[in-house]
Every structure is written in C-alpha cells, then in structure tokens.
Backbone as JSON, one array per atom type, in Angstrom:
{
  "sequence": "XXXXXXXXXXXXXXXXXXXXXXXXXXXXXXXXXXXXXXXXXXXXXXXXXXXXXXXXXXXXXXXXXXXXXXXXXXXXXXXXXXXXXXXXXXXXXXXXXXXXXXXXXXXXXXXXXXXXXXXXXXXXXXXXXXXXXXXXXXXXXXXXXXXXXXXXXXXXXXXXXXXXXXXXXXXXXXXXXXXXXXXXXXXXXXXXXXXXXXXXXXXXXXXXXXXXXXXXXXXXXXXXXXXXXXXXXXXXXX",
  "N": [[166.57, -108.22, -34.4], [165.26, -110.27, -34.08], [166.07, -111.27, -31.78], [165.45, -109.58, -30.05], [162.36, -109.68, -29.93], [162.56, -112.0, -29.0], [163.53, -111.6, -26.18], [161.37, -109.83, -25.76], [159.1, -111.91, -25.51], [159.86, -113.84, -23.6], [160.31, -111.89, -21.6], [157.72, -111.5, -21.1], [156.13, -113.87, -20.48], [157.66, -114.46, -17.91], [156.68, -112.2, -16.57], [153.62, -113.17, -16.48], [153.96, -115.25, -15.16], [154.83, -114.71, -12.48], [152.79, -113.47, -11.75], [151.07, -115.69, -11.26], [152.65, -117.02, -9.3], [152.45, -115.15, -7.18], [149.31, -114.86, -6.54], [149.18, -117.62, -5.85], [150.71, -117.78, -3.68], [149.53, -115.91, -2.14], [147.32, -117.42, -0.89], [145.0, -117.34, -2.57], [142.42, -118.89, -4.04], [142.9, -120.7, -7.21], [141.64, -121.38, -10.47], [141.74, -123.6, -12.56], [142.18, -125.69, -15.71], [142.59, -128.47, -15.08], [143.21, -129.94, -12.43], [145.84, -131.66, -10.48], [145.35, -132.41, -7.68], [142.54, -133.06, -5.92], [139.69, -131.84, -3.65], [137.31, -133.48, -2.14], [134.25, -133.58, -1.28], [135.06, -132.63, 0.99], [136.89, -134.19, 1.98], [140.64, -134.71, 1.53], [143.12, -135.27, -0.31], [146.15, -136.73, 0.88], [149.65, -135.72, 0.52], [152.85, -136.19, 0.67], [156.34, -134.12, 1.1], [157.97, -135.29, -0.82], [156.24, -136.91, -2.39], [155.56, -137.56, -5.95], [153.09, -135.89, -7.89], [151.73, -136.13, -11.03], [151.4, -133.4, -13.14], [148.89, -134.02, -15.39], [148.07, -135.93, -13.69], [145.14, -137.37, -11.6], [144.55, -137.03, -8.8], [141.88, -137.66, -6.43], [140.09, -137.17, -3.77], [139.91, -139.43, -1.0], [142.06, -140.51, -0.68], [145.69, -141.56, 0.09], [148.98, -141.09, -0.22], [152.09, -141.97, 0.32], [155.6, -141.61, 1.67], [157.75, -141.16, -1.09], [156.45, -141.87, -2.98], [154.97, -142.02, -5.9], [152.54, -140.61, -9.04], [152.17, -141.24, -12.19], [151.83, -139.62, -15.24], [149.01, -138.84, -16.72], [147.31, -140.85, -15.05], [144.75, -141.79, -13.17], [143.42, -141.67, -9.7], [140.9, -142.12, -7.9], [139.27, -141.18, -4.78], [136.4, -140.83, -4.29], [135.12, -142.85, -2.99], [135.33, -144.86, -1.22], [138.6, -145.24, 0.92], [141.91, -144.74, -0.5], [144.66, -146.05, -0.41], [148.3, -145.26, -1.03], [151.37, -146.86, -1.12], [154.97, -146.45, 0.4], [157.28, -145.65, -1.53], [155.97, -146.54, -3.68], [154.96, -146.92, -7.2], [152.56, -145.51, -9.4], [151.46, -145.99, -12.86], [151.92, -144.3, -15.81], [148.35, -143.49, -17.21], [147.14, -145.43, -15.79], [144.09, -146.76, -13.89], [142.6, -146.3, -10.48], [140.34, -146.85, -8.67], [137.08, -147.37, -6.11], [134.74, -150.01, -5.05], [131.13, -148.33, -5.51], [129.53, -146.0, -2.8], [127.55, -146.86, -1.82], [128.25, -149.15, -1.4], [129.14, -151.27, 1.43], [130.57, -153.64, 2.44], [132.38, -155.82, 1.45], [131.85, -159.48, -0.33], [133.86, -160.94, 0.97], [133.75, -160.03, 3.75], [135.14, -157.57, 4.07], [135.6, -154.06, 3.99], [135.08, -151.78, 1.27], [137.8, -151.07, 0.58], [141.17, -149.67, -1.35], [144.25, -151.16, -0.92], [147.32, -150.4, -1.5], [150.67, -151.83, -1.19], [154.05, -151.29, 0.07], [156.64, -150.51, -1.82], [155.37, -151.32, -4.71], [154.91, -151.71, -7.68], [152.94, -150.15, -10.61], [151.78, -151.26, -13.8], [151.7, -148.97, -16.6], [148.52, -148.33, -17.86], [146.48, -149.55, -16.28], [144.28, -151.45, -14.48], [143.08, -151.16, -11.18], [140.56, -152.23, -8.83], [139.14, -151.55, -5.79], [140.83, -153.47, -4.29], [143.67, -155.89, -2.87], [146.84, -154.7, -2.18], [149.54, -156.5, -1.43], [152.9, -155.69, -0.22], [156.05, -155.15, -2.2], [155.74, -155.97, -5.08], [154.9, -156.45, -8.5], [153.31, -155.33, -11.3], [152.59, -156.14, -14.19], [151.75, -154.02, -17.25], [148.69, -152.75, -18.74], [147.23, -154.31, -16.52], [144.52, -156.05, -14.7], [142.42, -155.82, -11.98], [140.46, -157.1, -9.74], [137.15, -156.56, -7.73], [138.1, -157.1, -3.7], [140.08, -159.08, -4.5], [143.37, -160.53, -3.57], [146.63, -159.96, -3.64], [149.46, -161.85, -2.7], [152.67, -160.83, -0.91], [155.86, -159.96, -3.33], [155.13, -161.11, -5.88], [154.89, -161.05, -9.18], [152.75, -160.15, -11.89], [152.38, -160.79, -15.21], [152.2, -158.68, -17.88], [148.96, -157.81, -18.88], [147.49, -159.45, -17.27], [144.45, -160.53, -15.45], [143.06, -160.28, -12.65], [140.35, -161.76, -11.54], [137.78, -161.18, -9.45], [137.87, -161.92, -6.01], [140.08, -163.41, -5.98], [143.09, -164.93, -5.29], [146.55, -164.18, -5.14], [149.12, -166.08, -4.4], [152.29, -165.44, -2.71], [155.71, -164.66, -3.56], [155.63, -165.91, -6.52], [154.92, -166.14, -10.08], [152.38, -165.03, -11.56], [149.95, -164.81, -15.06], [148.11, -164.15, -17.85], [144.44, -164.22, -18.42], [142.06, -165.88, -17.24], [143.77, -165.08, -14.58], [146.38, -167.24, -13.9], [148.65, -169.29, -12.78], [152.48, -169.09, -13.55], [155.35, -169.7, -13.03], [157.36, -170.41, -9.89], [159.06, -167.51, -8.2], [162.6, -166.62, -7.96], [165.46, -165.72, -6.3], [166.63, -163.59, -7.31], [164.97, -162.9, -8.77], [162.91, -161.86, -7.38], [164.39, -159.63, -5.89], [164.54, -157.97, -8.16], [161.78, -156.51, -7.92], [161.89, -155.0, -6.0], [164.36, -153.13, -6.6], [163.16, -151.79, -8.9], [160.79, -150.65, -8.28], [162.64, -148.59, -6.33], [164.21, -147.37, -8.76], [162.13, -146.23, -10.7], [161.33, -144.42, -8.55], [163.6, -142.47, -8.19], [163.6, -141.6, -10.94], [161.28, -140.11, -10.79], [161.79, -138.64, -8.68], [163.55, -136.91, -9.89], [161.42, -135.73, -12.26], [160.24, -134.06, -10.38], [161.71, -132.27, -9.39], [162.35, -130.71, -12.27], [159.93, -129.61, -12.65], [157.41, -127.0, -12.04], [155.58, -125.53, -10.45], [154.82, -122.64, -11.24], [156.2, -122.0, -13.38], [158.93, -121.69, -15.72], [160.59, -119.63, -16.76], [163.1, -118.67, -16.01], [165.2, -120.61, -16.94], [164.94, -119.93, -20.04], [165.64, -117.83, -20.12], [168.35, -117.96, -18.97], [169.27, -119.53, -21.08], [169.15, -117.88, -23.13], [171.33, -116.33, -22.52], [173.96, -117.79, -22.61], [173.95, -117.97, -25.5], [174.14, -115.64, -26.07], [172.25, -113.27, -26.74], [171.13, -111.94, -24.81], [171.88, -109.7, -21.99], [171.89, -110.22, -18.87], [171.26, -108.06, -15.24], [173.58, -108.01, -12.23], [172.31, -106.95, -9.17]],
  "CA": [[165.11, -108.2, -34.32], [164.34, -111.96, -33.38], [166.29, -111.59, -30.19], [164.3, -108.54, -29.65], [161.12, -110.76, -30.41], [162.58, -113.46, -28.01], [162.77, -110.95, -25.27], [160.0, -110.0, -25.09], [158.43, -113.15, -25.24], [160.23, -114.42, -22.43], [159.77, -110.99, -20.19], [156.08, -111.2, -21.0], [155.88, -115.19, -19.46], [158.1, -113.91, -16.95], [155.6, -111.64, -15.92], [152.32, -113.71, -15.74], [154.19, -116.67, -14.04], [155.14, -113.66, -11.54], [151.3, -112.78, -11.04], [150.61, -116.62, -10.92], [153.07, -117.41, -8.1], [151.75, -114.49, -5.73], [148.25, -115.58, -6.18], [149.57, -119.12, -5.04], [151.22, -117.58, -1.94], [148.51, -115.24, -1.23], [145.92, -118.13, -0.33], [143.9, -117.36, -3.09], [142.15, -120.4, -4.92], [142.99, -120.43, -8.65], [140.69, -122.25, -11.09], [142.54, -123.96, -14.11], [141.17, -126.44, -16.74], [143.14, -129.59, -14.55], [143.86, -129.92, -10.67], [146.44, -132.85, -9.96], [145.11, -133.02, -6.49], [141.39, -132.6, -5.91], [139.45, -132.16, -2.77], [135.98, -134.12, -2.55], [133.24, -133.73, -0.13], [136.03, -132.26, 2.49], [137.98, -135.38, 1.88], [141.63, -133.84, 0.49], [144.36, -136.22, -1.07], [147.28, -136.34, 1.7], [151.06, -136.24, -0.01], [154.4, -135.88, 1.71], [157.22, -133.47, 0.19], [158.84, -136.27, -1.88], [155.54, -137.1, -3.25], [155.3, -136.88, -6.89], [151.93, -136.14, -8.74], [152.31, -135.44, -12.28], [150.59, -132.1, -13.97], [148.35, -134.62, -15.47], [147.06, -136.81, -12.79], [144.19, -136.52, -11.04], [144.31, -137.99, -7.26], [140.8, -137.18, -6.03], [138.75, -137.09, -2.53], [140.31, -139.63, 0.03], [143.56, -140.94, -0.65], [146.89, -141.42, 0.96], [150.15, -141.33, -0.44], [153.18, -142.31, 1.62], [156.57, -141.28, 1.48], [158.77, -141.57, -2.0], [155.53, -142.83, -3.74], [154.82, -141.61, -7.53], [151.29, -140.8, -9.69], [152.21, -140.5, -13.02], [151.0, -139.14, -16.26], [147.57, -139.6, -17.28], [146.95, -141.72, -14.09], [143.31, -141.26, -12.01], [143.11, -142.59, -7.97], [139.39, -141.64, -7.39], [138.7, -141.86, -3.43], [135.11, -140.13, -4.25], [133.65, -143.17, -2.24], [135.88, -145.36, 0.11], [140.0, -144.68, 0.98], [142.5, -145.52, -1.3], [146.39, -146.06, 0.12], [149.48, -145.42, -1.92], [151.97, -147.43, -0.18], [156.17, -146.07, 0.59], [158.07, -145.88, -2.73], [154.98, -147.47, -4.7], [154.58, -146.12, -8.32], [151.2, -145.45, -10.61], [152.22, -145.45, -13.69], [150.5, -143.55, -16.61], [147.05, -143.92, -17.44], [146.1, -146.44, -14.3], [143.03, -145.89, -13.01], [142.51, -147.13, -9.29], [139.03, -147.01, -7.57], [136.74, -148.67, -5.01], [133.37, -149.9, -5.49], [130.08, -146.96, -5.08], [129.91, -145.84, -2.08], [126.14, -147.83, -1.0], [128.73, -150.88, -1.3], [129.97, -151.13, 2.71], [131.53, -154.76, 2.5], [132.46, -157.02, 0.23], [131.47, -160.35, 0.16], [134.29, -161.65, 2.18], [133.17, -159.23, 4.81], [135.88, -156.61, 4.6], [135.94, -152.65, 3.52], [135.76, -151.92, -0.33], [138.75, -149.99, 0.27], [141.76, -150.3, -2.23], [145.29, -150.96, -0.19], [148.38, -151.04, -2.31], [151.61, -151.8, -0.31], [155.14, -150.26, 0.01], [157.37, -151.09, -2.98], [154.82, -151.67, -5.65], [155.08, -150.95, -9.16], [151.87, -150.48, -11.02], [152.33, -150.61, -14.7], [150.85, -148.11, -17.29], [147.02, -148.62, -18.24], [146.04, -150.83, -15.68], [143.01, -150.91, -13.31], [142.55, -151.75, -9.86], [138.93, -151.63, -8.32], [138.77, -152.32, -4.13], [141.54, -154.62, -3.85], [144.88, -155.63, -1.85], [148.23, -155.76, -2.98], [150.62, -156.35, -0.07], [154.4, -155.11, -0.17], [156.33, -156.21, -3.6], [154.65, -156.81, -6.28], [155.02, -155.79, -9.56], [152.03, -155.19, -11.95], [152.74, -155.42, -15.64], [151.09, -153.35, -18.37], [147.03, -153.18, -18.5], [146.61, -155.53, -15.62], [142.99, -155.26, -14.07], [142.67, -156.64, -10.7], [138.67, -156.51, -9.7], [137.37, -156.3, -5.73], [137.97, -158.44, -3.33], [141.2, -159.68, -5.05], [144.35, -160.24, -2.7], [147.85, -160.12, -4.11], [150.57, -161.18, -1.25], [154.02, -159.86, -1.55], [157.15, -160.87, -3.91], [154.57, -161.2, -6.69], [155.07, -161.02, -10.75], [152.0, -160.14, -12.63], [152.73, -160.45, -16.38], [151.43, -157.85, -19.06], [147.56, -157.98, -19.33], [147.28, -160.5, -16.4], [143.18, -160.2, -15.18], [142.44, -160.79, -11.6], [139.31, -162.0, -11.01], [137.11, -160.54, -8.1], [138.04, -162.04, -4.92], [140.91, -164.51, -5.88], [144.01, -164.69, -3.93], [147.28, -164.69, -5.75], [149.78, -166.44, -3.46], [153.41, -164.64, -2.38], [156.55, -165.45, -4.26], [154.83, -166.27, -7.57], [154.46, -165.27, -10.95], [151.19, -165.13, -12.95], [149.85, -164.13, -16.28], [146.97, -164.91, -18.38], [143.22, -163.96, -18.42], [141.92, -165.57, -16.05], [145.42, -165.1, -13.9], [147.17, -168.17, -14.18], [150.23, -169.77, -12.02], [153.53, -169.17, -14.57], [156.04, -170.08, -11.97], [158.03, -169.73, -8.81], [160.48, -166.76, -8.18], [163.69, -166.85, -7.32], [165.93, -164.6, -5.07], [167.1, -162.57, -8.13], [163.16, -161.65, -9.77], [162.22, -161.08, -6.25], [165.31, -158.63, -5.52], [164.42, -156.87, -8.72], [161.02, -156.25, -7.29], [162.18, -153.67, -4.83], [165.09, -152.45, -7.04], [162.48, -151.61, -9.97], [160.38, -149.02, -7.27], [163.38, -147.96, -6.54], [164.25, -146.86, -9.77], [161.17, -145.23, -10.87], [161.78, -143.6, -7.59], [164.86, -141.7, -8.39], [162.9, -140.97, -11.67], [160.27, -139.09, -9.78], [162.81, -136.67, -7.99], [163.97, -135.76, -11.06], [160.05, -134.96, -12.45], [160.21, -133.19, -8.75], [162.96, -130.71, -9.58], [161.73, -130.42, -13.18], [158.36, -129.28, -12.74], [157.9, -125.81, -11.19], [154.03, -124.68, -10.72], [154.57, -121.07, -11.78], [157.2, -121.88, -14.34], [160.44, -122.03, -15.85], [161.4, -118.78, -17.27], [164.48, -118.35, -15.98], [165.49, -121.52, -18.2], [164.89, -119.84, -21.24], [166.73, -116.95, -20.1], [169.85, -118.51, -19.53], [169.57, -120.34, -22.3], [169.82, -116.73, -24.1], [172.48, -115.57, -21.76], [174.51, -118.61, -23.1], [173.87, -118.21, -26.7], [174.98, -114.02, -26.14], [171.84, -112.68, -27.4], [170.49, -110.69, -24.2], [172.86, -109.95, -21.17], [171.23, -109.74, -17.37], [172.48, -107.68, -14.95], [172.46, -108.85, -11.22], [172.42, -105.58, -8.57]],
  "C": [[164.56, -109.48, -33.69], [164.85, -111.82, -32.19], [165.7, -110.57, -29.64], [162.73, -109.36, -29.41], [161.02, -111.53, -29.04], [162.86, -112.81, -26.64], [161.91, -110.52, -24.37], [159.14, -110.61, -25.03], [158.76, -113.5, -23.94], [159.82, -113.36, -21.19], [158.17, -111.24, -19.65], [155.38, -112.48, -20.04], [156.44, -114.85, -19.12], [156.82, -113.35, -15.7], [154.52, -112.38, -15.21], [152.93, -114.96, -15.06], [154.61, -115.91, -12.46], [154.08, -113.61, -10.73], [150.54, -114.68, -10.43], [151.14, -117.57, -9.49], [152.51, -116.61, -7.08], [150.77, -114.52, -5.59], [148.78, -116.65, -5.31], [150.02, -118.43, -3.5], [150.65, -116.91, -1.37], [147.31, -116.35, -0.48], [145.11, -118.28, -1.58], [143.55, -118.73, -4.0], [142.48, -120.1, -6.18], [142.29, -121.77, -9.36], [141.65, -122.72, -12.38], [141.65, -125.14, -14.54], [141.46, -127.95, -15.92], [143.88, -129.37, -13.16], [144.3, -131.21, -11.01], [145.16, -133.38, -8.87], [143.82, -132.37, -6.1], [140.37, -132.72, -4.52], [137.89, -132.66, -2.91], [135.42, -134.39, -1.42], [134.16, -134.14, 1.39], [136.97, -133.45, 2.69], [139.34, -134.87, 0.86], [142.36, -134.72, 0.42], [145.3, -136.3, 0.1], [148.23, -136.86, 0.85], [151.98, -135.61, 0.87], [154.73, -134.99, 0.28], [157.54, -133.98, -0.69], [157.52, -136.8, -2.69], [155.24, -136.46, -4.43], [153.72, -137.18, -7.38], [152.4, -135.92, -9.84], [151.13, -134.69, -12.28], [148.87, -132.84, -14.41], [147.57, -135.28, -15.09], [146.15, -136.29, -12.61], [144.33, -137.81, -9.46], [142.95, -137.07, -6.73], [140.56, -137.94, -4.77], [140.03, -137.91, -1.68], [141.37, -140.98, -0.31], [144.42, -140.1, -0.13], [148.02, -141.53, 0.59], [151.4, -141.15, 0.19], [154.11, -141.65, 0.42], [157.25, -141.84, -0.06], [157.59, -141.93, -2.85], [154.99, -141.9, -5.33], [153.51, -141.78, -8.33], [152.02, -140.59, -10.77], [151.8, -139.86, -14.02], [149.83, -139.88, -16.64], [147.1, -140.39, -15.73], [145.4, -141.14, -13.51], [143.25, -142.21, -10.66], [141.73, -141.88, -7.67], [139.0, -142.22, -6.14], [137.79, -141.22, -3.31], [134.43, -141.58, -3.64], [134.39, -144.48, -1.38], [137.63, -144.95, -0.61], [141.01, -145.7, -0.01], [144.01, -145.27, -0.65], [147.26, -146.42, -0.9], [151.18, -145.95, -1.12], [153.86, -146.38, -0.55], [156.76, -146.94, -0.67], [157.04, -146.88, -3.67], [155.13, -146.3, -5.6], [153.11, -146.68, -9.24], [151.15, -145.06, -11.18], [151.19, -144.8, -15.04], [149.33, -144.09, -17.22], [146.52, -144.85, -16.61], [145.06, -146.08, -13.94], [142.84, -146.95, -11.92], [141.23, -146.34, -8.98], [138.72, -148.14, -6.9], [134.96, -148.62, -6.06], [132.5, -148.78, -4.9], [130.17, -147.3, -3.98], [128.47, -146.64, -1.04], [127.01, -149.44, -0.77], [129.56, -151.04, 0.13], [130.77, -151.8, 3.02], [131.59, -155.29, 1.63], [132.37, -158.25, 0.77], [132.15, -161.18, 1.15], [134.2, -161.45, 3.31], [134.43, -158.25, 5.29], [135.58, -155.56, 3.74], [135.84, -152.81, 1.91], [136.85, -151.18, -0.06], [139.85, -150.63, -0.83], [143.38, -149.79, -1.44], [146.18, -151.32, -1.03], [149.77, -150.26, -1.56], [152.67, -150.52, -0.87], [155.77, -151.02, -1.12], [156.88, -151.51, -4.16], [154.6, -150.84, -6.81], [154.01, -150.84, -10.27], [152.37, -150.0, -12.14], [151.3, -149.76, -15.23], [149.63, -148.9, -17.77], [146.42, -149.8, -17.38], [144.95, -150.29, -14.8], [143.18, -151.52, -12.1], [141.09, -151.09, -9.42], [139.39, -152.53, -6.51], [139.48, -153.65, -3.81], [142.65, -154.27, -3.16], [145.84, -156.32, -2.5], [149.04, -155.23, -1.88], [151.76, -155.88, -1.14], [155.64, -155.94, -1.42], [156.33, -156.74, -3.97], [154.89, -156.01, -7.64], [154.04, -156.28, -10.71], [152.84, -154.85, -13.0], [151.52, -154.67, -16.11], [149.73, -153.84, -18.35], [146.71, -154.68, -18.12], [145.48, -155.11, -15.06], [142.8, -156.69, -13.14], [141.28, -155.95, -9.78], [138.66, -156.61, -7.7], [137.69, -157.44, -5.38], [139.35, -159.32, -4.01], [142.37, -159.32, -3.8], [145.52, -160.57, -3.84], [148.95, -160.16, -3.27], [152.05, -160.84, -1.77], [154.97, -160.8, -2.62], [156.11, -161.55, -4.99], [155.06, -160.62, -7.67], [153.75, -160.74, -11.28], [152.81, -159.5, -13.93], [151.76, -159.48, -16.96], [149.76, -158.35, -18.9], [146.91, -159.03, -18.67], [145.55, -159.82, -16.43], [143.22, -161.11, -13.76], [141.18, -160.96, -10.9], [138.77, -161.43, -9.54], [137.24, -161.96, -7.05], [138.83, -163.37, -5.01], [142.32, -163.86, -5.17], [145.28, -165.33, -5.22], [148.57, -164.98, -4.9], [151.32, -166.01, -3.72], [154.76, -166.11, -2.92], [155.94, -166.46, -5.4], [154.88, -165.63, -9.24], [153.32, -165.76, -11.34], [150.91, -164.25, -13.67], [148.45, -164.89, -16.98], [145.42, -163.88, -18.07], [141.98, -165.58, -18.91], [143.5, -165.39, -15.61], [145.59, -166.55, -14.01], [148.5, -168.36, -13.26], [151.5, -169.99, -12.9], [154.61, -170.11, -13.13], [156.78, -169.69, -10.88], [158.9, -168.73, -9.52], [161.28, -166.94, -7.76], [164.24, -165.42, -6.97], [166.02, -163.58, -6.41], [165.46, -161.9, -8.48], [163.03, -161.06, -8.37], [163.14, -159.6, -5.64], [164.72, -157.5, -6.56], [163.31, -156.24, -8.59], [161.27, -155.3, -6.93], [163.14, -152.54, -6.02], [164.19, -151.3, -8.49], [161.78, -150.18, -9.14], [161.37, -148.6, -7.42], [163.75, -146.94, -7.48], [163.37, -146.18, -10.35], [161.18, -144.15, -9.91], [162.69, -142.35, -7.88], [164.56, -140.91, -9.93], [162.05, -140.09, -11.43], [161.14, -138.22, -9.39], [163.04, -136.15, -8.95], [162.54, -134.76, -11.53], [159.95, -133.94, -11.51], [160.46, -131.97, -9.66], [162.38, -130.18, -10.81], [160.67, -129.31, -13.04], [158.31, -128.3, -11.71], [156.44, -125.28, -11.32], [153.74, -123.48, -10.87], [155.7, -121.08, -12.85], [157.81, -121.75, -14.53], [160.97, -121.1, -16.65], [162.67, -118.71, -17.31], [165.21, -119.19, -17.11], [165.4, -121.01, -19.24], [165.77, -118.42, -21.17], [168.02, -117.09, -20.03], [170.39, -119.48, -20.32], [170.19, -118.95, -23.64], [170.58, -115.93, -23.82], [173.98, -116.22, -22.61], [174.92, -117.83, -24.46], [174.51, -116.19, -26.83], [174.04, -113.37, -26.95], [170.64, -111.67, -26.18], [171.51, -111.04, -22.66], [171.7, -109.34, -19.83], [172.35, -108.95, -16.3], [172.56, -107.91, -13.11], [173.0, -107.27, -9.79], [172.07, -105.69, -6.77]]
}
C-alpha cells in the first residue's frame, strides 16, 4: 500500500513537471511567486551557459554576468537604474545585495558613472552590500562588508569580515584591510594573493555542481530510481 501511495505521488509530480516543461518550450510566459532573472524597463539580465543563478536570487533590469560567474542564494543585483557587471569566475554569495545609486544620480562626485563594476576573480562574501562602486580583478570580500559609491578597490585585495568602505575611498592593490572605517591590516604575500584566485575558483566548481543539480521542471526521475533501487516499483523501457 505505501509503495502504491509512493507511486502515485511520484507519477502525479511527474505529470505536472511534464505540463511545466512544455509550457517552457512553447514560449509561453509563466508567472510564479519568484523569477531568478527579471527583465526591467526592456533592460534583461545577460548570463552565459555556465552562469549560475540560484532559484532564490533575484538579478534584475541591467546586469551582466560573464563567463563561470555565480549569484547565490538569497542574493539581489538590482540594475533598475544604472549597469551592474559581474566579472569572469566572480561569485555573489548569499544574501549580498549589490546596487547603484537612483537613477536622477548621473555622476558621482569624482565625475564618473554610478555604475557598479566588479572584476574577474572576485569573491563576494555572504550579506554584504555594494552600492556604485569598483572592485578591480582579485579581491576577496569577507562576510557583511559594505562598500558605499564612489569607493575603488584595486586588485590582490583582502577585505576582512565586516570591513566598511566609505564612499569614495580608494583601497590600494596588494593589501589587506578590516575595520569600520576600513583600515590598513597589512601587506600580502605571494601565497594570500594566490589564494585569491584559487578561492573563485573553488566556489566555481561549486556552482557547476548547483548547475547539474537544479533542473527547472524537476527531478522526478530521481525519486524514481531511487524506488527502482529499493525494488518497490519496476519501469519498463520500450
């Protein structure tokens, strides 16, 4: 009786993940309670194949995410009012939120773009903010760091845990800091700066997996040969 039960449980999601994939391949729009990837005043997200979003995210209006590059859970990139760039093999890790300043704001005081540019190889940790700033090419952002406009970060950078970057300071390449205000901890050496890159990396190779994982009409089959295994319903293949 329970594998009867478990059956038809599984045929029944079978089914509507059936009706939910040929919507998807017919064109048709489908409305759900959460879009990853959101289009905004004709401005649509661009991702490559290898780009992961998670289920969760939300990348909105006019962002760019490069090759190998990772949103993950909980995260928000809001380009509802200048462009936001996700740099090659960068990760944004859960709960981040990245924006720019409103969209009446055209320059910032140093006289460039609010836009918000974050390089190739950068590791943004979980709960952190960026607003309209620049972080060149590895760098690694600890845990709820908030890094305001107008802030530069050049490459082969350390930000510790809960660092705060003041609006329009400049944190100079091959460095660590930490603190609120940011603070100068000390030089890097070849090894922190190697693990820089190797750290993307690695979240990287985490992401493909989420890839393969995650299946936008669902994972029946998985539960079917999980009860093929166990010898409590046999398929037959024709």
């Amino acid at each position: 009786m329970a594998a009867s039960n478990n059956l038809k449980a599984i045929v029944g999601r079978g089914l509507r993940e059936t009706g939910a994939f040929l919507r998807e391949h017919s064109g048709m729009e489908i409305f759900t309670r959460h879009r990853p990837v959101m289009t905004f005043w004709g401005s649509k997200p661009f991702k490559t194949n290898d780009t992961f979003i998670a289920p969760t995210a939300s990348v909105i209006g006019n962002v760019t995410n490069w090759d190998e590059s990772s949103v993950w859970y909980g995260a928000v990139i809001r380009g509802d009012s200048h462009p936001i760039t996700i740099g090659f093999s960068t990760n944004i890790q859960d709960r981040t939120v990245i924006n720019t300043l409103p969209a009446k704001v055209e320059t910032l005081e140093s006289g460039f773009p609010p836009v918000c540019d974050i390089g190739h190889y950068v590791s943004v940790g979980p709960g952190s903010v960026l607003v309209s700033c620049r972080i060149e090419d590895l760098v690694e952002i600890g845990a709820k760091c908030t890094i305001m406009e107008g802030a530069v970060v050049e490459s082969n950078v350390i930000l510790d845990a809960g660092t705060v970057v003041p609006a329009y300071s400049k944190i100079p390449g091959g460095q660590r800091w930490g603190g609120n205000p940011a603070m100068f901890v000390e030089h890097l050496d070849d090894a922190a700066k190697d693990h820089i890159r190797a750290h993307a990396e690695e979240v990287h190779l985490s992401a493909r997996e989420h890839i393969l994982e995650f299946l936008p009409v669902g994972n029946t089959y998985v539960h079917l040969e999980d009860l093929e295994r166990r010898g409590e319903v046999k398929t037959s293949q024709g």
